[in-house]
Structures are given as C-alpha cells and as structure tokens.
N, C-alpha and C positions, 0 to 999 in steps of 0.2 A: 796931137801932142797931149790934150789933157787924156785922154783912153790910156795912152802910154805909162804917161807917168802915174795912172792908176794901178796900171797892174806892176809894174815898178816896186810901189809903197806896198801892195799884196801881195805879194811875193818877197818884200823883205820882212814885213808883218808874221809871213810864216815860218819863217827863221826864228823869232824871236819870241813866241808865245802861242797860247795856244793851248789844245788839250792835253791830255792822257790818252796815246794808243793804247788802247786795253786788251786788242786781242791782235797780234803783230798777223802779218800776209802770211795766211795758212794755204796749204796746195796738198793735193791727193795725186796716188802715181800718175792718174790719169787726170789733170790738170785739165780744165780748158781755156785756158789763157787770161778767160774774162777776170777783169779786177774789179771786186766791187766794193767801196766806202761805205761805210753809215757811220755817221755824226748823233751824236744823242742831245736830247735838250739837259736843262739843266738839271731834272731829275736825277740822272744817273744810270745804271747800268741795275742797282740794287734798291729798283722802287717797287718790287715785287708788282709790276705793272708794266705800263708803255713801254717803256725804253728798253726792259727785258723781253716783251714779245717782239719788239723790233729785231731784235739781237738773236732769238731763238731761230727769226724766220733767215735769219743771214749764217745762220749754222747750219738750218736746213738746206740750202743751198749749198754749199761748201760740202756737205757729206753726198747729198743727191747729184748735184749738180756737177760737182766737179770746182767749181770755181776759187777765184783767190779773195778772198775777203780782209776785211779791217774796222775797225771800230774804233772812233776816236770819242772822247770822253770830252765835253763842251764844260773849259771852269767859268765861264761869261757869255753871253751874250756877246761881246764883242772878239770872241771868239771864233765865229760860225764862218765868217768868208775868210779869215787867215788858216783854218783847217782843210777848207774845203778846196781853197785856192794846193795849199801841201799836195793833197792829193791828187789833184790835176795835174803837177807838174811830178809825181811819182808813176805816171800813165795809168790812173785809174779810169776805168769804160763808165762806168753808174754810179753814181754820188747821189746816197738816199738821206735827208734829213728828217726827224721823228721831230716835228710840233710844229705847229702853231708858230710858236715865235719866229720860227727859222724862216719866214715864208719871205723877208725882204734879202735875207742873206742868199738864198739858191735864187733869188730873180738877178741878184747883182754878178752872181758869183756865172750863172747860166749866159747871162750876155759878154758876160769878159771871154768865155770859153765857150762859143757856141759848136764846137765839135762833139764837148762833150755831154751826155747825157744825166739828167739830172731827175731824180725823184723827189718828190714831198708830202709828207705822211700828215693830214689835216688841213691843208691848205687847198684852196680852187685854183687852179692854173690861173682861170681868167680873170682872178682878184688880184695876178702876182703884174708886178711893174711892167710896162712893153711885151706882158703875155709870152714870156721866150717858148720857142715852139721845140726848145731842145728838154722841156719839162713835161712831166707828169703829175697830176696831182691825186694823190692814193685817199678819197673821203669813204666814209661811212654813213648808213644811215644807223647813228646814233639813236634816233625819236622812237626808233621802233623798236628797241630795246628797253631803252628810257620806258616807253610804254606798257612794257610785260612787267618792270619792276616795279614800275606803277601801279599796276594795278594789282598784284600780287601785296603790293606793301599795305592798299587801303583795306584791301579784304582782311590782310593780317592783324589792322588796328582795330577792327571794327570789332573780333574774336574778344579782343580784350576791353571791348568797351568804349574808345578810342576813335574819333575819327579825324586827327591831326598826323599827319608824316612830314616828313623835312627832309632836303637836300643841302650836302653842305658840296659848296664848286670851287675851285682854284684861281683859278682868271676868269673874267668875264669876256667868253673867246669863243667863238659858233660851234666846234666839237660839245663844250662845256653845258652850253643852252640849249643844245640837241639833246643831248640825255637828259638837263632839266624838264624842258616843254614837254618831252614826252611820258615823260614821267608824272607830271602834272596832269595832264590830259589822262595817261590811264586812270591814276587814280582814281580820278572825276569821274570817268566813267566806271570805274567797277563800283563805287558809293559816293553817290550823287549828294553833294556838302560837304566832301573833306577836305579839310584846311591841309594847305600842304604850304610849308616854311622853306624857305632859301637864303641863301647867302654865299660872300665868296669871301675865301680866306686871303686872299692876293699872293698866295706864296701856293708854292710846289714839294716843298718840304719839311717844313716847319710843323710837325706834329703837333707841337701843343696850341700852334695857331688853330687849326682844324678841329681839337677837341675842346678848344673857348667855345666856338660854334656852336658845337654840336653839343655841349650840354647845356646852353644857352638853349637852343632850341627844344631839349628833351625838356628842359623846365617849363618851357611854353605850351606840354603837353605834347608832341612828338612823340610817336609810338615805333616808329620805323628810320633808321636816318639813312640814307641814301649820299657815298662817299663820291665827288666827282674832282678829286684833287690828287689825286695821284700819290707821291706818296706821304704828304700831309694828309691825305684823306687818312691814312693810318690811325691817326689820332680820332680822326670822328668817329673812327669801330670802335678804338678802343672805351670811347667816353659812351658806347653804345654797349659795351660789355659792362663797364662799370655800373651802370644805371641801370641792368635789366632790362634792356629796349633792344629791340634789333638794330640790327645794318645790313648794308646792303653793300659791297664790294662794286669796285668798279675794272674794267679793260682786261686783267687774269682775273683768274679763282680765286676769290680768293677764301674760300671756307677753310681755309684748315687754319686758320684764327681762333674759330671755335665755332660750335653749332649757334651761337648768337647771327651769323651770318645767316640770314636767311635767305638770299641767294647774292650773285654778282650780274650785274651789265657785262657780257662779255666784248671784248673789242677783237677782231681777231688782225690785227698790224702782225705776226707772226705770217699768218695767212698772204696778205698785201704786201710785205715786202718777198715773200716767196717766190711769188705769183707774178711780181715786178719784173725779179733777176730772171724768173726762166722764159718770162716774153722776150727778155734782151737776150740772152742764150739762141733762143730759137729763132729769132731772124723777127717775131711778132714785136716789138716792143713799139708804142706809138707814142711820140711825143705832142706836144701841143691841145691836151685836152685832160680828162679826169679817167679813173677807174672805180669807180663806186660799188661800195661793199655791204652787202643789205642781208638781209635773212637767206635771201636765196642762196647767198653768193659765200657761206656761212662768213660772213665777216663781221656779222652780231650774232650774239645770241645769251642763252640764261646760263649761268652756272652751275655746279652743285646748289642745289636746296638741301636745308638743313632738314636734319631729320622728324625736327622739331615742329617743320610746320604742316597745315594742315592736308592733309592729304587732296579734297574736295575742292580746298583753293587752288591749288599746284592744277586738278585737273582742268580748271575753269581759267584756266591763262594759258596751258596747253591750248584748250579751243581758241581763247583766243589770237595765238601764234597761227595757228592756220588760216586762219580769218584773214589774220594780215598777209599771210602767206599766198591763197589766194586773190587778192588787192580788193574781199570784202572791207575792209576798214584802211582808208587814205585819207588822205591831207592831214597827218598827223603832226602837229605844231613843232614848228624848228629855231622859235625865238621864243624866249621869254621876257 
C-alpha cells in the first residue's frame, strides 16, 4: 500500500510541476526507437559547462545514433523524481541525470521503476540507496586532471615570482575534491612549498559569489585560480582577468574567455553520456555498477593553453600526462 500510494503522489507531482523540456523528442528517418531523457541539475543548459557537455553527448547520439532524445531543464531540486518519474511513464528506455545532487532522486525514482534503466553522471552506484541494479554510475577520474592543472598552475606562479594558487569549488561534493586534491598534489609536486588556497562558493551560479572568492584569494597572493563551480566559477575567471592573474577553466574549454585562461580541466560527460546511450543501443549496456572515465578513456583531459604560457612548462606536464598515462605516477589524492 505505502509503494502504491507513492507512486500515486509521483505521478500526480508530474502533472503539476517540474522542468523545462528544452529540447522536445527529436527522431531521424531512420529512428531506432530507443528514447532517451537527460534531466540537468540546477546549472542549466547554458553554464558553458556540465550540463552542456551532457546535452552535446545526447545530440551526439540522436544524429549518430539514430535515437529519440529529450532534455528536461531541473527549476529545484525538488524537481528531479516528479521529471524523471514524467518520463517513465511517456516510455522513455534511459533516464540520464547530470550531478551530484540528483543521486537520491534516480535511486528512488530507479526502485519505483525497476524496468527501466537509469544513468548518473558523478554519482557511485554503490553509494546510491538499496544499490538499484537498474543504474549506472558515469564517474571520472577528476584527480588526474586536477593534477596536470596543478601542476602547470605552480610552474606558471613560480615564472612570475609567486608560489601561492587557489581553487575556488561549488559544493563540497567528491567530483569537486577530485579536481581539488589533485590539483593540490600536482602542484606540490611540480614546486615543492606552494601554497595552494581553497574554498567553496555553495552555489552553482551565482557569479559574483565565485568572484568574492577568488579575489579574496588573489589578495592572499594567488597567481593562478583554478574554477571548480560551474557556472559560478564564471566569476572566479572573470575576478582572474580583472586582476592580471590566471584561470584556470573547468569540464569544457573554456579559453575563448581570453588568453588569461591558461588552460581548462577538461570533463568529458559529452563523452560518457554518448558512450551510455550506445552500450543501451547495442545490447552492452550493464546496470548495477560504474563506468569510469580517466585519461585513457579520454574522459579527462587539458584544454586549449593560452598562448601566453610558457612553452617548456606546457612541455613538462605533457611528460607528465604520460607518466600518468603509463600508471608511473598513482594514488593521486581524491579528498581534500
């Protein structure tokens, strides 16, 4: 009776509120039936980041693939299981949700509906409630990115005299302290003593929250700032263009900001939800575990570098990507 009357209350929930479809059920002549959802977190569609590589990789699909896609546009939080539930009962096959927060919403939404199949973009399956085995959980190795920018950033400080960098982050959330930690750690290791500065804005959009930080922290002598908020990180480039200091971009490219960008953390969730829909396409798709996305798997990697910086450094974090690439350099720190 209470399962019942749960999905009852979820299904009248989805009548009544909820997102913005942003992109209605697209089909090509040759259609292949699959229907696949993405839900976005509260960033949006237009955080020149996450939620648009998500969105890119669900395009990619639909033109290669063949398939019907949708994209719903998340105004709350309280949002995510009266969307996701919508979609289920409009017979969508693959319900992908992009963050972190979503990760209680696809465990509730994955056990009301266990026919259907469910991805999560930052999330570990076996952190989600009763482990539904009808999920996926899409992670990255963040650290080893975080680690390139790292240590690219300390070598950049040191040109100028400088041996303090700073990260400004969003939530205090395991994607987040992934690219932190390793980013702390390269540093460290490219110049042994450099202070490297942190903080989180608690918000996801809020610009000028992210540039209180980050000029906060250039005051504290911060030569480099390194954006992990999405698109509130926005603000920490731009209080890093104001100031004559670098930035560092996070998950897209984001150089065309300006050459102050001295490279980006790349995320490739573009990559991972691609890679999702065409294992469910092709008969591979496996629930009940992770799919882990690492240098090899190109599911990180660097950005454009500015032209700005220095050549011999760029070369010297080249070598060390391969280093990592070969698993010379492990256990690179995933907490801060």
């Amino acid at each position: 009776m209470i399962g019942m009357s749960l999905v009852a209350v979820l299904a009248l929930l989805a009548t009544g509120c909820g997102g913005d479809e942003a992109a209605t059920a697209t089909t090509t002549t040759q259609a292949s039936g699959l229907k696949v959802g993405l839900i976005t977190d509260l960033g949006q569609l237009n955080d020149n980041g996450f939620n648009e590589l998500a969105y890119k990789g669900l395009k990619r699909a639909r033109h290669e693939l063949g398939v019907q896609g949708r994209v719903v546009e998340s105004r709350s939080a309280a949002d995510y299981v009266p969307n996701m539930t919508s979609l289920v009962r409009k017979g969508y096959d693959l319900i992908i949700g992009v963050g972190f927060a979503q990760g209680d919403a696809i465990a509730t939404a994955a056990k009301r509906f266990p026919d259907v199949k469910f991805a999560i973009v930052d999330v570990d399956q076996a952190a989600l409630k009763g482990k539904p085995a009808n999920v996926e959980g899409l992670l990255f190795r963040e650290e080893q990115v975080g680690y390139l920018v790292g240590y690219l950033a300390a070598l950049t400080a040191k040109r100028s005299g400088r041996e303090t960098v700073s990260a400004v982050g969003g939530f205090k959330e395991p994607p987040v302290d992934r690219f932190i930690a390793g980013y702390q750690a390269g540093a460290r290791a490219a110049v042994p003593g450099t202070t490297v500065l942190h903080g989180y804005s608690q918000d996801w959009d809020d610009q000028a929250k992210c540039k209180e930080l980050a000029l906060d922290q250039i005051a504290r002598g911060s030569e480099v700032v390194f954006q992990v908020a999405g698109g509130c990180g926005l603000g920490a480039l731009s209080a890093a263009k104001d100031k004559s200091v670098w930035g560092i971009g996070v998950d897209a490219d984001q150089s065309f900001l300006g050459p102050h960008v001295l490279t980006s953390a790349l995320k490739g969730v573009d990559q991972a939800v691609f890679l999702t829909i065409k294992a469910m396409k092709d008969g591979g798709w496996e629930g009940g575990g992770n799919a882990v996305f690492g240098l090899d798997q190109r599911g990180v990697g660097l950005g454009t570098v500015s032209p700005r910086a220095s050549k011999q450094d760029v070369a010297k974090v080249e070598k060390v990507e391969r280093r990592i690439q070969r698993g010379e350099i492990v256990n690179i720190p995933t907490s801060v």
